[in-house]
C-alpha positions as CSV (number, residue, x, y, z in Angstrom):
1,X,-18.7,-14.5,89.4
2,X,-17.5,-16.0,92.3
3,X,-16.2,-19.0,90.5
4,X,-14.2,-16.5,88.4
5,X,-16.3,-16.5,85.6
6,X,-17.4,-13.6,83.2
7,X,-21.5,-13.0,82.9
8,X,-22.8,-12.0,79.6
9,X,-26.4,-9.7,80.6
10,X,-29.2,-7.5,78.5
11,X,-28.7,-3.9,79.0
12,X,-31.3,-3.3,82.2
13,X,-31.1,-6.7,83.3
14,X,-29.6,-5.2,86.8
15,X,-25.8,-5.6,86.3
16,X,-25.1,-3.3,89.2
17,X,-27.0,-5.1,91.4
18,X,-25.6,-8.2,90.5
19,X,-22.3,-7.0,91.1
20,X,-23.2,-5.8,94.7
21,X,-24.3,-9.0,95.3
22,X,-20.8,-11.1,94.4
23,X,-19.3,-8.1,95.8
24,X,-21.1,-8.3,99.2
25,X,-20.7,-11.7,99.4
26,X,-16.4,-11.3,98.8
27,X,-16.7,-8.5,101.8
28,X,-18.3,-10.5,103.9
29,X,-15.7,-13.1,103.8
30,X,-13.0,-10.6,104.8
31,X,-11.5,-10.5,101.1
32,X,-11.0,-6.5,100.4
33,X,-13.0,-6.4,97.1
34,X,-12.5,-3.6,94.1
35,X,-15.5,-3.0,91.8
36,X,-14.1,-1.5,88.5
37,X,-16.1,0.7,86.4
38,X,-14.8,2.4,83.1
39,X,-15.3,6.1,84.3
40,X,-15.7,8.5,87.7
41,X,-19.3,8.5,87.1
42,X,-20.3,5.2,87.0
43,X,-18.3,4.7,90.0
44,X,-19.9,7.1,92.3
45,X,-23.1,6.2,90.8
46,X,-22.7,2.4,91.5
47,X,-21.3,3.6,95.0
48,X,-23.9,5.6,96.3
49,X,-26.7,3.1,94.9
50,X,-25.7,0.0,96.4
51,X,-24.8,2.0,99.8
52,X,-27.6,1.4,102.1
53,X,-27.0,-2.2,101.1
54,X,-23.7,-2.6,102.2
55,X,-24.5,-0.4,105.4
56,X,-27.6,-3.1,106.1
57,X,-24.3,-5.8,106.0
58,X,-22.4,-4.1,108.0
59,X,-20.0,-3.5,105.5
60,X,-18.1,-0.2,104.4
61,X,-18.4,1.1,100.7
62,X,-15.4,3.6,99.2
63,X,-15.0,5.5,96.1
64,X,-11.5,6.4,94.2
65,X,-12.4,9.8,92.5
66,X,-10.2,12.3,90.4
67,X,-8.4,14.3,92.5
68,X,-8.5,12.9,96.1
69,X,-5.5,12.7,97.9
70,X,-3.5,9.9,99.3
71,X,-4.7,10.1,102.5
72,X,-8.3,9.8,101.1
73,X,-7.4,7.5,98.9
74,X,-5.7,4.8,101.7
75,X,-9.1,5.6,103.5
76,X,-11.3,4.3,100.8
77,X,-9.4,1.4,100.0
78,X,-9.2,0.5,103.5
79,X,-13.6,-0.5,102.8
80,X,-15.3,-3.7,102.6
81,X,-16.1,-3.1,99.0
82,X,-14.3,0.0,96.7
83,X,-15.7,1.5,93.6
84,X,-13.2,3.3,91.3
85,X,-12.6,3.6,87.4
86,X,-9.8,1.7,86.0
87,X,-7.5,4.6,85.0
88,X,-8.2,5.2,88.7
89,X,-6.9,2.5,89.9
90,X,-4.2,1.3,87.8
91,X,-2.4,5.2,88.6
92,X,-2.1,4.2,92.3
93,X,-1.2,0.7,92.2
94,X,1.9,1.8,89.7
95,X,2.7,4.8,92.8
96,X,2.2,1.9,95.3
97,X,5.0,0.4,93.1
98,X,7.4,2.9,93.0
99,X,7.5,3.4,96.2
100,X,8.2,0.4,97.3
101,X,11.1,0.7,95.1
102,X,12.8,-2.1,92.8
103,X,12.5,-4.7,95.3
104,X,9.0,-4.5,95.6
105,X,6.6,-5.1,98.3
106,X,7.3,-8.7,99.6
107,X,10.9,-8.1,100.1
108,X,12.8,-8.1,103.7
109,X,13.4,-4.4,103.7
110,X,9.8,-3.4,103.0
111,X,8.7,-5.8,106.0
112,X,10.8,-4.9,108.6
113,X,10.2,-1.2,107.3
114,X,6.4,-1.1,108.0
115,X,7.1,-3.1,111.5
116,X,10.1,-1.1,113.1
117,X,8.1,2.6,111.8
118,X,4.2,2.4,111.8
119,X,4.4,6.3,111.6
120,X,6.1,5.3,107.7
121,X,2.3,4.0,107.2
122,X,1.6,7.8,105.9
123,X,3.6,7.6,103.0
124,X,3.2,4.0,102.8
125,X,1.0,2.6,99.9
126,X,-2.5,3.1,100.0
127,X,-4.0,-0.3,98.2
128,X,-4.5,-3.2,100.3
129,X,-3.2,-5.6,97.7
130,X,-5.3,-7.0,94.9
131,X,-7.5,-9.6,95.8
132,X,-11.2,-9.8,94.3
133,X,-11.9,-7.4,91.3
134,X,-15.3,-7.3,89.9
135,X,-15.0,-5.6,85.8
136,X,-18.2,-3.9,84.8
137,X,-17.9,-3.6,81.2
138,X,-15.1,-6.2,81.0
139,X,-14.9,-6.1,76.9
140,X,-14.1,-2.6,76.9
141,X,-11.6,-2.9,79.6
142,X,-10.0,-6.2,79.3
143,X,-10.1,-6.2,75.9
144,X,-10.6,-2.5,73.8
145,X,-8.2,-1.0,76.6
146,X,-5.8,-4.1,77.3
147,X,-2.9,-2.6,75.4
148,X,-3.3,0.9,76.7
149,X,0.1,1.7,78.0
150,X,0.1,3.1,81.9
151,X,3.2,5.5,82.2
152,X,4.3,7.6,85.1
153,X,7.3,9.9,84.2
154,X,9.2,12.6,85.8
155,X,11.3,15.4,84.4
156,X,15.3,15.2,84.3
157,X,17.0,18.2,85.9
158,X,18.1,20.5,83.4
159,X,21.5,21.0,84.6
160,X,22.3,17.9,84.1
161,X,21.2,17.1,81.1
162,X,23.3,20.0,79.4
163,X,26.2,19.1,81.1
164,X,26.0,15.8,79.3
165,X,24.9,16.9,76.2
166,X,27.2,19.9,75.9
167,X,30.2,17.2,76.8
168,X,28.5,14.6,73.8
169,X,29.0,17.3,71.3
170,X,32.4,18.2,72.1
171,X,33.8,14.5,72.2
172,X,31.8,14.5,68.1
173,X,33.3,17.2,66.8
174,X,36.5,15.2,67.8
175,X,36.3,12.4,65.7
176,X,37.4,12.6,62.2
177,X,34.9,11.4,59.2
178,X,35.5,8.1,57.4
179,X,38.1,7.2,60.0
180,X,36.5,7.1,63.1
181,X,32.7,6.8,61.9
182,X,31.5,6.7,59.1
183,X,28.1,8.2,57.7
184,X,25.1,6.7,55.6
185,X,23.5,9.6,53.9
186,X,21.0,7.5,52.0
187,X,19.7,5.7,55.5
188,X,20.3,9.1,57.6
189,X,22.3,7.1,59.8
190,X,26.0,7.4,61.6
191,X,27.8,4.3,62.0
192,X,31.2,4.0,64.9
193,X,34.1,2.4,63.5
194,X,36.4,0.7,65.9
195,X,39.0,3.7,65.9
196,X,35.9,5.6,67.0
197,X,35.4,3.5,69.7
198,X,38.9,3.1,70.7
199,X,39.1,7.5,70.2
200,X,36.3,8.2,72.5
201,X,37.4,5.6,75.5
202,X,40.2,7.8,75.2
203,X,38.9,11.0,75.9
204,X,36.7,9.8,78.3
205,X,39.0,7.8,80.3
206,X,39.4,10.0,83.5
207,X,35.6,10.9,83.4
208,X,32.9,9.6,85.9
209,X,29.3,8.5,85.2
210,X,27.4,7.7,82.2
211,X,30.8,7.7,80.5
212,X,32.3,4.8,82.5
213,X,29.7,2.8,80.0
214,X,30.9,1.6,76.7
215,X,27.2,0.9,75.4
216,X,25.7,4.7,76.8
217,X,28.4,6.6,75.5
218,X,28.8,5.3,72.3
219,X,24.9,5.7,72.0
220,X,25.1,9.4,73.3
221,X,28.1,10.1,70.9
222,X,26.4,8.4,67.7
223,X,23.2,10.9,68.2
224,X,25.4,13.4,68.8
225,X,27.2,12.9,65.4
226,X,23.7,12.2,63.9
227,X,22.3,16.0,65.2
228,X,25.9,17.5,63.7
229,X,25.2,15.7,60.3
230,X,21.9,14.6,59.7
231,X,19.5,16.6,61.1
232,X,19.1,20.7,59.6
233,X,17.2,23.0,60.7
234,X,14.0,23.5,58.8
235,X,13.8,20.0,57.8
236,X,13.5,18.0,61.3
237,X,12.6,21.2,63.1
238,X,11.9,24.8,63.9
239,X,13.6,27.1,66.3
240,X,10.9,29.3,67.5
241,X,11.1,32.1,70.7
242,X,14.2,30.2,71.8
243,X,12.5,26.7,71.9
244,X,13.3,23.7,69.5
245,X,9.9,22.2,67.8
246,X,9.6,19.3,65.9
247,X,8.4,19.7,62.4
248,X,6.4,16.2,61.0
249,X,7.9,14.6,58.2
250,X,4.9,13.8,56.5
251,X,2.7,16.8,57.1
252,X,5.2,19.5,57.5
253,X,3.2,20.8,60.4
254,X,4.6,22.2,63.9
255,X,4.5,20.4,66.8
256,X,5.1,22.3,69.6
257,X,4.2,20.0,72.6
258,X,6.6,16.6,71.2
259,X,9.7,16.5,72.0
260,X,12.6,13.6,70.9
261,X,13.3,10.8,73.5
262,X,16.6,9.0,74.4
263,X,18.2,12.6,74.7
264,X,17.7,13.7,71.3
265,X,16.1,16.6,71.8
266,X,18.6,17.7,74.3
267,X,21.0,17.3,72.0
268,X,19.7,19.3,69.5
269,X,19.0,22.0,72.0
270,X,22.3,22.5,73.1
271,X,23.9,22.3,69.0
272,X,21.4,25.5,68.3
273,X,22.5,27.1,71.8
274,X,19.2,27.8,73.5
275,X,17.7,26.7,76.8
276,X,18.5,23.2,77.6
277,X,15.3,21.3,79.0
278,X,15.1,18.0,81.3
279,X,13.7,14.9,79.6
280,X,10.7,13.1,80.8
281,X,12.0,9.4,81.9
282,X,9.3,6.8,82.6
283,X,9.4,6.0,85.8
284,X,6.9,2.8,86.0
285,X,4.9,1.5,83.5
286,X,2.6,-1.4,82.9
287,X,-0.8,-2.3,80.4
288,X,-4.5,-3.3,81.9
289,X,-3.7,-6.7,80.9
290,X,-0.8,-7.3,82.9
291,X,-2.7,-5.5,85.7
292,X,-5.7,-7.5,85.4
293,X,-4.0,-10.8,85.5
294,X,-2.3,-10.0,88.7
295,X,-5.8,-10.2,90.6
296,X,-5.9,-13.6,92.8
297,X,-9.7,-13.5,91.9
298,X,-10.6,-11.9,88.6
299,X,-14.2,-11.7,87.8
300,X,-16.2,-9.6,85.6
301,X,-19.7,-8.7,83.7
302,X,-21.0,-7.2,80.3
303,X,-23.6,-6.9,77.4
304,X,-21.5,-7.7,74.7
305,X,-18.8,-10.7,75.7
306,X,-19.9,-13.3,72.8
307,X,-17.8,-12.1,70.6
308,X,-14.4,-11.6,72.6
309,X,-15.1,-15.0,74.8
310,X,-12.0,-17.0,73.1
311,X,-10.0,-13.5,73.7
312,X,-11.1,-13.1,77.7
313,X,-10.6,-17.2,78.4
314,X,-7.0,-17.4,76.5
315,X,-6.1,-14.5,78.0
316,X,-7.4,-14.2,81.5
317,X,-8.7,-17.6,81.8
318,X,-12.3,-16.1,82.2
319,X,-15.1,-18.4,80.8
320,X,-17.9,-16.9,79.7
321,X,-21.8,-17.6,81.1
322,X,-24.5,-16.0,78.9
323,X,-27.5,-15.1,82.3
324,X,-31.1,-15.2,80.7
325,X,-33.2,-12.5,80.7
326,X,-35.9,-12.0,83.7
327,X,-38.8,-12.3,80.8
328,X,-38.8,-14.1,77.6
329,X,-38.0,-11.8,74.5
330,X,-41.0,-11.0,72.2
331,X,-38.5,-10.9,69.5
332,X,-39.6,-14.3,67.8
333,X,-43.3,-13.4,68.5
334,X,-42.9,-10.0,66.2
335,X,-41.1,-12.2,63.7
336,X,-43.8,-14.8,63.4
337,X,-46.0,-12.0,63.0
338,X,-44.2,-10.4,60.2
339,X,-44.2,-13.5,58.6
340,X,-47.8,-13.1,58.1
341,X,-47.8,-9.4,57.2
342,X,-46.9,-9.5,53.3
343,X,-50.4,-11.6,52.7
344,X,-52.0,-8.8,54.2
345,X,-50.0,-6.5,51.9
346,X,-52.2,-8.1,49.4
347,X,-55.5,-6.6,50.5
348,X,-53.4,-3.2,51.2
349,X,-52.3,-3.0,47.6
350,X,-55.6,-3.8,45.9
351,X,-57.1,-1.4,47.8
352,X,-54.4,1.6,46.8
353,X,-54.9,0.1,43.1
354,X,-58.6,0.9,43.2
355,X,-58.1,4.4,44.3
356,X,-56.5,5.4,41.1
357,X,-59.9,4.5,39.5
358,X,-62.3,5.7,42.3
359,X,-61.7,8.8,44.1
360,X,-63.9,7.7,47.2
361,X,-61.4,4.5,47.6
362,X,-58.5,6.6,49.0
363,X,-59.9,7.3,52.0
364,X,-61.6,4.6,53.4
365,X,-59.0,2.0,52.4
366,X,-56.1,3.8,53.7
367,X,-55.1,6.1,57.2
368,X,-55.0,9.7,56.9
369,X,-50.2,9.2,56.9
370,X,-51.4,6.9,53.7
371,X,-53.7,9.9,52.3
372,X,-51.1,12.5,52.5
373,X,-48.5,9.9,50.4
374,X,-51.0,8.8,48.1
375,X,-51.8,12.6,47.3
376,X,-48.0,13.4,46.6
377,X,-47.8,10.4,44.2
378,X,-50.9,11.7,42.3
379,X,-49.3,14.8,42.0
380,X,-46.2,13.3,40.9
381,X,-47.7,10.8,38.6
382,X,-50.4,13.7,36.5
383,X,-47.2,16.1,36.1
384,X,-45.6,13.0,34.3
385,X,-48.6,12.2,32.3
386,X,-48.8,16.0,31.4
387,X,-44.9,15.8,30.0
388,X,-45.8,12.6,28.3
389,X,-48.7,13.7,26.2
390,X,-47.5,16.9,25.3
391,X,-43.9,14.9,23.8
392,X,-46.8,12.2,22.5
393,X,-47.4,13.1,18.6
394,X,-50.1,10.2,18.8
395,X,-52.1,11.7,21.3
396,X,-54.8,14.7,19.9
397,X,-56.4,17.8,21.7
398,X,-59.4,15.1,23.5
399,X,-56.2,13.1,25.5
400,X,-54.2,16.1,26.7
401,X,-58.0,17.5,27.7
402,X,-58.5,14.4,29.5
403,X,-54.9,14.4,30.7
404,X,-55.6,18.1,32.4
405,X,-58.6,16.4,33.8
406,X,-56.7,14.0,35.7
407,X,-54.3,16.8,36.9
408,X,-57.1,18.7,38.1
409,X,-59.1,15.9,40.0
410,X,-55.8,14.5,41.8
411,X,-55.9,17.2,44.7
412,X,-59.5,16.4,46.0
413,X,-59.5,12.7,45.6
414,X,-57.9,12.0,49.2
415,X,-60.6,14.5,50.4
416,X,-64.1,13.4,48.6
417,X,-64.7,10.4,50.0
418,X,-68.2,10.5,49.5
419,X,-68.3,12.1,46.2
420,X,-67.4,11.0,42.4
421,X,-65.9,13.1,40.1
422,X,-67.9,12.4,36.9
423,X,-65.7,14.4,34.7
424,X,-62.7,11.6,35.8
425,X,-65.2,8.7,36.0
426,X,-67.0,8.6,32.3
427,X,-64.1,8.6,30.1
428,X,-61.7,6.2,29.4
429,X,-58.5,8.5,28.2
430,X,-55.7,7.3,25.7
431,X,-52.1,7.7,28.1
432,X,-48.7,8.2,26.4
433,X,-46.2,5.4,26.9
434,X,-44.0,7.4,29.3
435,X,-47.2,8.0,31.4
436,X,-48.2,5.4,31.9
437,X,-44.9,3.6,32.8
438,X,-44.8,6.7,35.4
439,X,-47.9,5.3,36.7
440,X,-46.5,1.5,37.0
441,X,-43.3,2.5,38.6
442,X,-45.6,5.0,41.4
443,X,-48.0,1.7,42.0
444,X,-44.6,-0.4,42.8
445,X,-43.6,2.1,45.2
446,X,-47.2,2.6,46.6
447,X,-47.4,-1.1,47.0
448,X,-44.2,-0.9,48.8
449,X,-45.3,1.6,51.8
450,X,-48.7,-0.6,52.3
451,X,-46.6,-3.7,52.6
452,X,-44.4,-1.9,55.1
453,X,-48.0,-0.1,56.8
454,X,-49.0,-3.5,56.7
455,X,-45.9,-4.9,58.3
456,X,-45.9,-2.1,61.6
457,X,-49.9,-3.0,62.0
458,X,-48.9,-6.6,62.6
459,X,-46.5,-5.4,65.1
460,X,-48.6,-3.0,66.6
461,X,-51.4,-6.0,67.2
462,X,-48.3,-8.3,68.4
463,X,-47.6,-6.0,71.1
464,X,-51.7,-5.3,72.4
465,X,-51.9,-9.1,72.8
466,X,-49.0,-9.0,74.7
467,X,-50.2,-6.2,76.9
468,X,-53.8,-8.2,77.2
469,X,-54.2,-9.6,80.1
């Protein structure tokens, strides 16, 4: 990992430890080092683990939890090592970013800001940069999670956005249909022609702001024209205890807690007259992969990376190292094992065969879990024969006799082991058809179970010779 490389580890092969070690090893080296986790929990977990550790170094260990504040937050990233989640972390490097504003960190103004006020530190960002980032589940994060969009918004104020709307609708009901726009019912769409344009440069000429802008107020005019025309209430939406809600399209169902973007829904509030709300406007926004990639070292660890290696390498330029385990998997012993187990299902079977015939067979040949199945199937098997010799017109008064014989000596024959039952034992009964294809299909599926007894016993004998010393 400290070659920037992503380990591939069995599930308790110690990938917590490992990661205190590269991490440790960062620290030490003065590079501020973020472990990434994919929840709270695992952070504080990994934290508080690996703590004496770190202390033993000399080196400090912080944790970014829900609901900390910024100056908690500056505190624990200002550690040798910090653990946080990646939602976590992403949140307060996009606040680090609006704060510095559009220019960003690195420009003139930032610099000589932190130097001529040190008491601006407070409000100042509270990451250290990013330098070293260790991933601990990097499949789900770099890869499951890479498109996840990161937004942080803010809300409009209200006043404003009515004045604008209000204005938008005004400046639609101006224009005149098929001269200045013209609308597409078929495509429910509303499209300027150039006497629109030309109109609403007019009526806007002694007007400030978003109205000074050819583009926005032909946009905000077009929606506005699009509200008057196109959208009806009942059809795109509800007005319900003086709020507008959206109605889907395909379902029909409310949705209460969606609102339009781009000013729509503004719009549409102030055409039905009720309270005009502020718009949520994104005010940063970035995806875990374009976070991830801004890391100078990017390092990370998992279970599962084989099948997403050509994904993280393209991507992040991570190569993939598969890490052994700490003992040899018994895996191939078991299958060389098994591979012996279907002779032995031989035996097994011959053995169940002979208990049809000999009631004292059942239970020395098979385990008491064998008994119980072998009973049921009997069961099964003498109901069947009962059906087919009473729909057999071949079969006299001395079969069905002998057929109620078999019913009756099925129940004791996984008990009397040492006992015959001579009534069962002297005669050699005639079996319908039916029956006795009932008792071919209950020896397949007998034969079946002691192949798969047999199967677990090999196993079983596997694992004591493993255990032997």
């Amino acid at each position: 990992m400290l070659d920037g490389r992503l380990i591939e580890m069995d599930t308790g092969e110690g990938k917590t430890i490992t990661a205190g070690l590269a991490a440790a090893t960062a620290a030490l080296a003065g590079i501020p080092v973020h472990v990434i986790t994919v929840n709270n929990y695992l952070a504080e977990r990994d934290a508080e683990t690996l703590a004496p550790v770190y202390r033993r170094l000399g080196l400090r260990v912080g944790v970014i939890l829900d609901g900390m504040d910024r100056p908690a937050r500056r505190e624990a990233y200002r550690a040798s090592v910090t653990y946080g989640s990646n939602s976590e972390m992403a949140f307060d490097y996009l606040r680090d970013r609006i704060g510095f504003g559009a220019s960003g960190p690195n420009a003139v103004e930032s610099r000589l800001r932190r130097i001529a006020d040190p008491g601006a530190a407070a409000d100042g960002p509270v990451m250290r940069g990013l330098h070293f980032a260790i991933v601990d589940e990097a499949d789900s994060v770099l890869v499951d999670e890479a498109r996840t969009p990161l937004i942080i918004s803010r809300m409009s104020d209200a006043e404003e956005e009515a004045a604008w709307a209000m204005r938008a609708l005004g400046l639609a009901q101006a224009l005149e249909r098929d001269i200045d726009y013209r609308l597409v019912a078929e495509e429910r769409r509303v499209m300027l022609t150039e006497e629109g344009r030309a109109r609403i440069g007019e009526l806007v000429a002694e007007e400030d702001g978003l109205w000074q802008s050819a583009i926005r107020r032909e946009e905000v005019v077009t929606q506005a024209l699009s509200v008057l025309h196109i959208f009806k209430r009942g059809d795109q939406y509800l007005v319900r205890d003086g709020k507008v809600q959206i109605v889907d399209e395909y379902t029909g169902h409310l949705q209460p807690d969606r609102s339009w973007s781009d000013g729509l829904h503004q719009l549409v509030q102030a055409a039905e007259a009720v309270e005009i709300t502020g718009q949520n406007l994104a005010v940063a926004r970035m995806t875990y992969q374009r976070l991830y990639r801004r890391y100078v070292h990017l390092c990370g660890m998992t279970g599962t990376a084989r099948e997403v290696s050509g994904e993280l390498r393209a991507v992040y330029g991570l190569v993939t190292e598969r890490v052994p385990p700490r003992k040899p998997s018994r895996l191939p012993r078991l299958r060389a094992s098994a591979s012996v187990a279907p002779r032995s299902g031989v035996s097994a079977q011959i053995s169940l065969g002979s208990a049809f015939t000999e009631p004292s067979a059942c239970s020395s040949a098979m385990p008491s879990a064998a008994e119980a199945y072998c009973g049921s199937e009997m069961s099964r098997i003498s109901t069947e024969l009962t059906i087919g010799a009473s729909r057999s017109s071949e079969v006299g008064a001395s079969s069905r006799n002998c057929v109620g014989g078999v019913v009756q000596a099925a129940a004791p024959r996984a008990s009397r082991s040492g006992r015959k039952d001579s009534r069962f034992m002297g005669q050699r009964p005639r079996i319908s058809a039916e029956g006795l294809r009932s008792m071919v299909r209950a020896s397949e599926v007998t034969a079946r179970a002691a192949s798969r007894m047999s199967l677990m016993a090999a196993s079983v004998c596997a694992l004591k010779r493993d255990r032997s010393p």
